[in-house]
N, C-alpha and C positions, 0 to 999 in steps of 0.2 A: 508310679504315681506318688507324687507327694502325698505326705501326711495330713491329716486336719487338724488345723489348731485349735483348741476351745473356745477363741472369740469368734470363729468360723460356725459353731452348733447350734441348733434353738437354744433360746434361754432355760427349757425346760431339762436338758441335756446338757447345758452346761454345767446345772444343779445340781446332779446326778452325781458331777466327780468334785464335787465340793464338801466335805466334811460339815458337821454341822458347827454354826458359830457359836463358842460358849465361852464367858468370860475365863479369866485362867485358874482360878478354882476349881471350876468343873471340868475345865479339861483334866487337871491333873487325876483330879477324880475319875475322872475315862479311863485315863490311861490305868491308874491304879485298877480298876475293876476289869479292863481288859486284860494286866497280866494275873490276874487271880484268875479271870474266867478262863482262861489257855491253862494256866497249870489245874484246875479241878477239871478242866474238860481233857486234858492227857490222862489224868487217873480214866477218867471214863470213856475213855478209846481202848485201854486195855484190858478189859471185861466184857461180858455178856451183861445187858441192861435190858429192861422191857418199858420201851417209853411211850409215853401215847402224845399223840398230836391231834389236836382236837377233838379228843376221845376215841381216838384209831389206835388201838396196840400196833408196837412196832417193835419187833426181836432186833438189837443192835450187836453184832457182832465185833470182838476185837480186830482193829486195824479200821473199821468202816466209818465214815462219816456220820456224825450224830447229829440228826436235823434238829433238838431240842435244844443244842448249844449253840452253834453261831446263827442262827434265828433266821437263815436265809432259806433255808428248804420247809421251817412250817410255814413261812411267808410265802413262798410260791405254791404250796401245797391248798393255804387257804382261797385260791383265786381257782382251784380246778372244780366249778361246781357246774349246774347243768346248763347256766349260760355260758361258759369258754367251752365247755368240753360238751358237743350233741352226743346224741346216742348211736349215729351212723360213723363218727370220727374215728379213723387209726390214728393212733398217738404214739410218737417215740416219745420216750422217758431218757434222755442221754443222760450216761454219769450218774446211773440211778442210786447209788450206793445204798444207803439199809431199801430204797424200793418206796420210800414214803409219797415222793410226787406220781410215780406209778400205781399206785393201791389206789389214791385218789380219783384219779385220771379213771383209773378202771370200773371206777363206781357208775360211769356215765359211759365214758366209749364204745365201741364196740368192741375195739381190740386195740391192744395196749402191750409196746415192745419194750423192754427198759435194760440198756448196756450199761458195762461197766467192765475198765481194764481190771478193775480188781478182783481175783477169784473172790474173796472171803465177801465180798459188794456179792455180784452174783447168787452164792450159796444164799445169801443174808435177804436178798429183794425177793426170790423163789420162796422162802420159808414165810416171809409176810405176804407173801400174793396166800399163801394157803392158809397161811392164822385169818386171813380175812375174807377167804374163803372166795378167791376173785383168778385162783390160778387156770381156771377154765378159760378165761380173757387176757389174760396177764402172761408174753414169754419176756426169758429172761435173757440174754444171750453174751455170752465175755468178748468183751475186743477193744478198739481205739477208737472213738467218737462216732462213725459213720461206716467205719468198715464191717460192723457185724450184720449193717442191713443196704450192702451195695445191692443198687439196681430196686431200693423198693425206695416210695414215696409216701407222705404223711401228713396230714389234716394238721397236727398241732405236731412241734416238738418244742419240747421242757429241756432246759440247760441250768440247770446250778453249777457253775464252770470253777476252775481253782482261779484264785485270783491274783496269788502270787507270781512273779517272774521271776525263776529260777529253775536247776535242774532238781527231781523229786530226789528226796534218799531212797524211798521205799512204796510199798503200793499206798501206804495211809497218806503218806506226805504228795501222793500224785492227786489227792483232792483238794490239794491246799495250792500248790504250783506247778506252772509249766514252762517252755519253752516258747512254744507254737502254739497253741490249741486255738487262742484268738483269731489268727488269722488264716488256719486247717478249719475251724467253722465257718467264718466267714465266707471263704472260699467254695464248701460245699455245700453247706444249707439250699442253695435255690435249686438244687439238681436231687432233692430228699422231699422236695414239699410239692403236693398238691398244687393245681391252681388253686386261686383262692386262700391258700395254707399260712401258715404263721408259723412264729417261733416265741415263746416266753422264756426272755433270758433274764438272769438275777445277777445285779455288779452291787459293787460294795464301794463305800471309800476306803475299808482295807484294805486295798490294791486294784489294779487289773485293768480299772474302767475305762483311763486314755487307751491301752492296747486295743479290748475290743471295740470302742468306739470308731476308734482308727482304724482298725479292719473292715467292719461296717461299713463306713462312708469309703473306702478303698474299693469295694467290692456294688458300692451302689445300691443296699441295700436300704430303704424304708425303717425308721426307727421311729418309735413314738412312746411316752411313758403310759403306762398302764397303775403304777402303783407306787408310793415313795413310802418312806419312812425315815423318820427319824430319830435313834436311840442319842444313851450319852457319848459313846465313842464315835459312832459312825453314820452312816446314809445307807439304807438299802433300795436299790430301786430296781423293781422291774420293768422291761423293756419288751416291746412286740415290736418285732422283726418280720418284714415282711418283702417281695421283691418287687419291684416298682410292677405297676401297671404294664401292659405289652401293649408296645408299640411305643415306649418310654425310654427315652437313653439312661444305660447306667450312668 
């Protein structure tokens, strides 16, 4: 299939992959405060930190994802309360790294799965299901996007995806970029989800968003925004995914 162009998407998704407009001042400004915050947030990838997001302790392990720095997992974290997530829901947490949208997720669901290629992700989302005392709900399981829970389906899944396009160096750098992943979810999501079911996925204008967009409408999948934001460098928005109706052409 051909690609989709951006004059092709709702306006509300075109916005999505548009940075915010700021005279050239504040851009430079962006830019200056974005590479400050990449070099203080590398000091703090290679420590143990105890960060709290919204008042939730959260043990961050070296090498793992720090939701308190690029601002896209306390943003998806604040959207998991007891209207998105029922009390009957199984939730995948993909990509769960320190476990933040999972602990969340766990406060309300019934049962809450949260992967992650990265051992030191893993160890790290396990130790916060139990500082919060949620690992009776909460498994934790290592793998590649969907392969740690073949053949099971789910009420919600959570994606804070790398957004970069490149090969990773390392497992930390596997949160940041991929090759595929965009179009490896896109592909599996409706064969993971309930009927009824959904997906909340979080893109950046730091990278990524034409790929999965592109994937998305490839695959015929339902997109609609649920949340935007706008900082000085970037756009965050999340997105709910969902599979057309049945009896509906992709």
């Amino acid at each position: 299939m051909a690609d989709v162009s951006q004059s092709t998407l709702p306006v509300s998704l075109q916005r999505a992959l548009r940075p915010p407009r700021l005279p050239p001042v504040a851009r430079l400004l962006g830019k200056t405060l974005a590479l400050g915050y990449r070099l203080i947030g590398r000091d703090r990838y290679d420590d143990f930190r105890l960060e709290r997001v919204r008042g939730v302790p959260l043990l961050v392990m070296p090498s793992v994802f720090n939701p308190k720095l690029p601002r896209t997992g306390a943003l998806l974290a604040a959207q998991l309360d007891a209207s998105t997530v029922s009390a009957d829901a199984a939730v995948l947490d993909m990509g769960t790294g320190s476990g933040v949208c999972a602990v969340f997720a766990a406060r309300h669901a019934r049962r809450v799965v949260a992967v992650d290629i990265n051992p030191a992700a893993v160890r790290c989302a396990a130790i916060n299901a139990q500082i919060n005392q949620l690992d009776h709900r909460l498994e934790v399981r290592q793998g590649d996007l969907f392969e740690p829970v073949a053949g099971e389906r789910f009420d919600l899944v959570l994606f804070n995806p790398p957004f970069l396009q490149g090969v990773p160096r390392d497992h930390r750098d596997r949160a940041w970029r991929s090759t595929d992943v965009p179009e490896r979810f896109a592909a599996d999501l409706p064969g993971h989800l309930e009927e009824g079911g959904f997906a909340l996925l979080v893109l950046s204008t730091f990278g990524g968003s034409q790929c999965f967009l592109e994937a998305l409408h490839r695959h015929g999948l339902e997109v609609s925004v649920v949340v935007e934001r706008c900082f000085i460098n970037e756009r965050v928005t999340i997105l709910r995914i969902a599979p057309p109706p049945h009896g509906e052409d992709a």
